[in-house]
N, C-alpha and C positions, 0 to 999 in steps of 0.2 A: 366383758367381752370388749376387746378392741381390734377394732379393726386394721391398724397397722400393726400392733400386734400378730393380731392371728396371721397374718396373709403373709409375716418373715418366718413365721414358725417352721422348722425343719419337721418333715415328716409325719406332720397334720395332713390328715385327709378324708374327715367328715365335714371338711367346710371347703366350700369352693367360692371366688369371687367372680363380678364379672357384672355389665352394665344392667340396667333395670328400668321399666317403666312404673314411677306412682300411681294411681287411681284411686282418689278419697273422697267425702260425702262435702268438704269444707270448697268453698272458692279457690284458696289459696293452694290445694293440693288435687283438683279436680285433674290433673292432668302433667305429671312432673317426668320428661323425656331425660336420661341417661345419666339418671343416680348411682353412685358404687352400692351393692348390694354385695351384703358376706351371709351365703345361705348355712348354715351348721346344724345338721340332722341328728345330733346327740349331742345337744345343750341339757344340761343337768338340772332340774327344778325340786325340787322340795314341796308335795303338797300339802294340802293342812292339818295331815298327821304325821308330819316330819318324816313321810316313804319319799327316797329320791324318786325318780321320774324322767327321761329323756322324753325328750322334744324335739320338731321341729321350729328352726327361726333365725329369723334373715335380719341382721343388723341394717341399720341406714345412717350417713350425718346428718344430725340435725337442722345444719345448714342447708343441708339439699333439699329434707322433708322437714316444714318447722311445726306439723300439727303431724298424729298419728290418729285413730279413729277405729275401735273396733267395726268390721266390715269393708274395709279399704283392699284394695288388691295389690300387688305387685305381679308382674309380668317379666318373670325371669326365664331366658333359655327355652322360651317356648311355652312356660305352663305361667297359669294364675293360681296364686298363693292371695288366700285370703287372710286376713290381719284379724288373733284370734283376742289377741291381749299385749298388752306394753309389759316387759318383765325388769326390763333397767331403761333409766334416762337419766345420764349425766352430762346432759346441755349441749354435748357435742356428738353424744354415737345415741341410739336407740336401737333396743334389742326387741323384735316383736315375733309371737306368737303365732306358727301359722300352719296352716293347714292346705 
């Protein structure tokens, strides 16, 4: 998932962007005010009998959130999305899990 990727993509529209607040259990992330968050409501997973899967889950940069934590919230658009799992982290975007 990329995030400037998804967000040029023509004619996507299970993912929506738009500003966010962090909420984690760490110091560093106890309180992180207007991170880009990419929310995508049919992310594709594979589970541990190789049956795909869609999910909910909302990208972050790393640089904005540099710890992730299952139990951590995000406050997007009004609701809170709890952090259920980390599914990609390539040092720069993180893909999480959420509910």
């Amino acid at each position: 998932m990329n995030i400037e990727r998804l967000t040029t993509r023509t004619g996507q529209r299970a993912f929506s962007q738009g500003g966010a607040v962090y909420r984690g259990a760490r110091p560093s992330t106890s309180h992180i005010d207007d991170i880009t968050a990419v929310l995508d409501r049919s992310y594709e997973v594979l589970d541990e009998d190789n049956i795909a899967r869609r999910v909910t889950v909302i990208a972050v940069q790393v640089d904005q959130v540099p710890y992730s934590d299952n139990g951590d919230t995000i406050e997007r658009a009004g609701r809170d999305w709890q952090v259920i799992q980390t599914l990609e982290d390539d040092g720069h975007e993180r893909v999480l899990e959420v509910t």
